[in-house]
N, C-alpha and C positions, 0 to 999 in steps of 0.2 A: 490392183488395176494399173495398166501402163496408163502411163500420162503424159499426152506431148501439149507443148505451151508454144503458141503460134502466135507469130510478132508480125506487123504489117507496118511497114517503114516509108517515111520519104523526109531525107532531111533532118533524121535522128539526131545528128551531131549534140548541139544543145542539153538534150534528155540523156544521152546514155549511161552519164558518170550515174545520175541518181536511179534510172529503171535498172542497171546491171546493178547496183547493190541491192536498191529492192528486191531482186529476182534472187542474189545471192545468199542473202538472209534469211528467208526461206526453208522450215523445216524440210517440207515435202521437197525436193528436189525431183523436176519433171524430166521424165525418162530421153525425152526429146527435145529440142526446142529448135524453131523454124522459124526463120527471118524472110519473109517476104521483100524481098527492097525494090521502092519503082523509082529508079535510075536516081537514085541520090547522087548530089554531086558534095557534101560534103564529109564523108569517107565511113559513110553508116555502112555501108556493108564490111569495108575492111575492119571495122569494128567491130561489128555479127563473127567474122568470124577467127577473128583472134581471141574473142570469147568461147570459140569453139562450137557455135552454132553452125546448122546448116543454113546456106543460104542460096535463094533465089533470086535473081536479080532479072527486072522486066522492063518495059517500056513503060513511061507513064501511060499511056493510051491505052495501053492492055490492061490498067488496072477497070475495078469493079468492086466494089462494095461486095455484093454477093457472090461473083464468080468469081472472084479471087480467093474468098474464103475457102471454098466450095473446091478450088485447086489446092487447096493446102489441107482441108478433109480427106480430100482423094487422094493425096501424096501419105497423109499418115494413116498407112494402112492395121498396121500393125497397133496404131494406139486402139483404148480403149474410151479415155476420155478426152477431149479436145481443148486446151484453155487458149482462149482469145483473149489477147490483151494491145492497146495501140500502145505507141510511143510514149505517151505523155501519162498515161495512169500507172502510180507510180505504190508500187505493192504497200502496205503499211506491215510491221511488226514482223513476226516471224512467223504466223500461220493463217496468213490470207490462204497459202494455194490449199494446203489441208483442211481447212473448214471447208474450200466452196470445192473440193473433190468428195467434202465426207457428204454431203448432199445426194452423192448416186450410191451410197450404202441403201438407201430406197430403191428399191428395184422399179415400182412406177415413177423415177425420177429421168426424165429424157432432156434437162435442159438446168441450168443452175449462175442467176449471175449474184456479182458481188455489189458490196454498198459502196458509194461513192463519195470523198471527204473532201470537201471545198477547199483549192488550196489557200496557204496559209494569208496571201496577200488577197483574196478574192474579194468582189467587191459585194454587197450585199444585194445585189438584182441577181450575182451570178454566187454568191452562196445560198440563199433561196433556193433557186433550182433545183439543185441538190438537194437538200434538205426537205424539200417535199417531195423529191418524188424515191428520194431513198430514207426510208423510215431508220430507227432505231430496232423494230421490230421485224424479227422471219418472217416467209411466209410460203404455205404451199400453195399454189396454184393447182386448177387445173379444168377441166369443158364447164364442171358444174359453175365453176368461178364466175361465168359471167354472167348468172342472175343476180349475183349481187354485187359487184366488181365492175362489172361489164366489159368497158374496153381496156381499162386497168387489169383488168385478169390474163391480156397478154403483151401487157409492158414488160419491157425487157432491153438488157444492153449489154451488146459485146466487147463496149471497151472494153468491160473483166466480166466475161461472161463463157461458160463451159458445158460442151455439149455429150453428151453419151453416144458416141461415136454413130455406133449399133441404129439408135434411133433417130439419129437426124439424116442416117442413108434413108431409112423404112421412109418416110418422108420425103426424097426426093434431092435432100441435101439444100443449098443455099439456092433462090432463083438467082440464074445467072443475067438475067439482063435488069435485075432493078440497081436504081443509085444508091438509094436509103431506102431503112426499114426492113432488112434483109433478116434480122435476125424476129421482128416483130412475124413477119410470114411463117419463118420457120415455126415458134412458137406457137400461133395461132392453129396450124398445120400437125402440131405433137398434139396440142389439147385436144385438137378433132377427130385424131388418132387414138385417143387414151392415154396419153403421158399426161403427167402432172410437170410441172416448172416450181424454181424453189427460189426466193430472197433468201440470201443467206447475210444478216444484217451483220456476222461477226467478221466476214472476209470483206478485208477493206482493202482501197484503193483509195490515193490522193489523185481527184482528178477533176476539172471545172473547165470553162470557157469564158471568156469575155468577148463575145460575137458584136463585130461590127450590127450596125443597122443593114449593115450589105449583106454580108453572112446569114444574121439572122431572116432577112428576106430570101435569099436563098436556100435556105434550111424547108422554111415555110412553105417555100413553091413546090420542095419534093415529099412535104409529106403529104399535103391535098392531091396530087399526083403520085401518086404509092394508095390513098384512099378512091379516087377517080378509078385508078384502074382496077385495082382488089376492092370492089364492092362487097364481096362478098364477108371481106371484113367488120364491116359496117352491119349489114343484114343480119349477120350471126352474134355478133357482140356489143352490138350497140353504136350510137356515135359517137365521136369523141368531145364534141362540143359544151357535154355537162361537165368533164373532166378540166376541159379549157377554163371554163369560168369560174370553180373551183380556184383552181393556179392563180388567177388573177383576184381575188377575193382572200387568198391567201397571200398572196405579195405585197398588197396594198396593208393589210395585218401588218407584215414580218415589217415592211417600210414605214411605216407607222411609229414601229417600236424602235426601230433598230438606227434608221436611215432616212429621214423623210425628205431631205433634199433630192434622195433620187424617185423620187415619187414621178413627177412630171416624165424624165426620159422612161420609165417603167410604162408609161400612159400610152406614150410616143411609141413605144416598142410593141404593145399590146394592138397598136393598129397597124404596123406593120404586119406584124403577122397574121392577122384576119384576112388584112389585102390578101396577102402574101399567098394562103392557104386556099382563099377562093380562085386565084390566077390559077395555082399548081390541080384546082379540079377541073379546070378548066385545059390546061396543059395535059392533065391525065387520060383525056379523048385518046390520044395519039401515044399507041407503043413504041416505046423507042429500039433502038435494033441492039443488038447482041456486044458486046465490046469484041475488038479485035483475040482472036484463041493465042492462049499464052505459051509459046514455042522459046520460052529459058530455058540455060543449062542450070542445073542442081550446081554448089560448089559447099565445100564441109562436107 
């Protein structure tokens, strides 16, 4: 299989020393790799490509979640598989990319991400996270998945997550005007189609957040607004809401054992985002227009 590894940058500086060794450690070495960069001013593209990446460099305004991707599907014509990975998820050992490549040895496999390993300083609200919603355990996905899975059957993430090129065109490729949840569409879009989707718990990546209360409000408003407007999400797979209380039933567990001081901001945080979720369905009446078409020159 060709394999090109798609990077999406702003502001790399920081991350590059430790993502380019992770990348370069690396059995599998990817046929390609593509540097998206939106107008970094601390010299990540000069970086991209004295590592001898191709690079794109854009306006931040031009950027998009989904049409950005969706430009760098379109530019890898020639791959076969597509590996997405941000700045900051930072490959672990030597065969993250060959386990979550060996995943499209499945011919019904049209989508495949990797497991996520809390960094080493995380804090326990934001190692949680992680840890519940990325198992120890594979998993195949796929349409039947959501009699018993429901909205879980088409969770997914593209920090280190890789697409079978083939199938995610059949699809329509990334919607180009949503903010978040880009790669959730697609997913839900392959299942409907007859792909399966695959956890592959053995390709890991070191990758977490510690979200402001601002951020995580922010978060919150585009995914009830990603839900508002894709109903059809909801109708066909269920809601996400038994999944929600779940999460919370199990953090209140892990904070218990682990952490109980942070109990209270955990409590704090769990209402923000409920606000936060019913604003974004509320926000979700209203489509938002298209991002400005990305008119970069290629360089590498």
């Amino acid at each position: 299989m060709n394999v090109a590894l798609i990077i999406l940058t702003l502001n790399a500086a920081s991350h590059w020393e430790e993502l380019s060794r992770g990348i370069e450690r690396q059995s599998l070495a990817p046929d390609d790799v593509l540097v998206i960069d939106s107008a970094s001013t601390d010299g990540t593209a000069d970086r991209a490509r004295d590592a001898g990446f191709r690079v794109i460099e854009i306006g931040r305004g031009a950027f998009s979640h989904g049409g950005t991707r969706q430009t760098a599907a379109l530019f890898m014509g020639n791959a076969d598989v597509l590996i997405y990975l941000t700045q900051d998820a930072i490959p672990r050992g030597t065969e993250s990319f060959r386990r979550l490549v060996d995943a499209f040895q499945n011919p019904t496999v049209g989508a495949a991400y990797g497991r996520q390993i809390p960094r080493a300083n995380a804090s326990a609200i934001e190692a949680h996270a992680r840890l519940f919603n990325y198992h120890a355990a594979s998993q195949l996905r796929s349409w039947e998945s959501r009699t018993t899975l429901g909205f879980k059957s088409i969770f997914f993430s593209n920090t280190f997550g890789a697409f079978r090129r083939d199938a995610l065109m059949s699809i329509g490729g990334f919607a180009p005007d949503v903010s978040f949840g880009e790669d959730t569409l697609a997913v839900a879009r392959l299942h409907r189609a007859g792909w399966s989707t695959a956890y592959v718990a053995e390709a890991e990546v070191e990758h977490s957040h510690a979200y402001s209360l601002r951020a995580e409000f922010r978060r919150y408003v585009e995914i009830g607004a990603l839900h508002e407007r894709e109903r059809w999400l909801i109708e066909e797979f269920g809601d996400a809401n038994g999944e929600g209380m779940r999460f919370v039933v199990s953090e209140l567990r892990y904070l218990l054992r682990n952490s109980p001081h942070h109990i209270p901001a955990a409590m704090l945080r769990t209402v923000v985002k409920y606000l936060a979720y019913r604003q974004g369905r509320l926000k979700g009446s209203v489509r938002p227009q298209a991002p400005r078409r990305l008119t970069a020159k290629v360089q590498g």
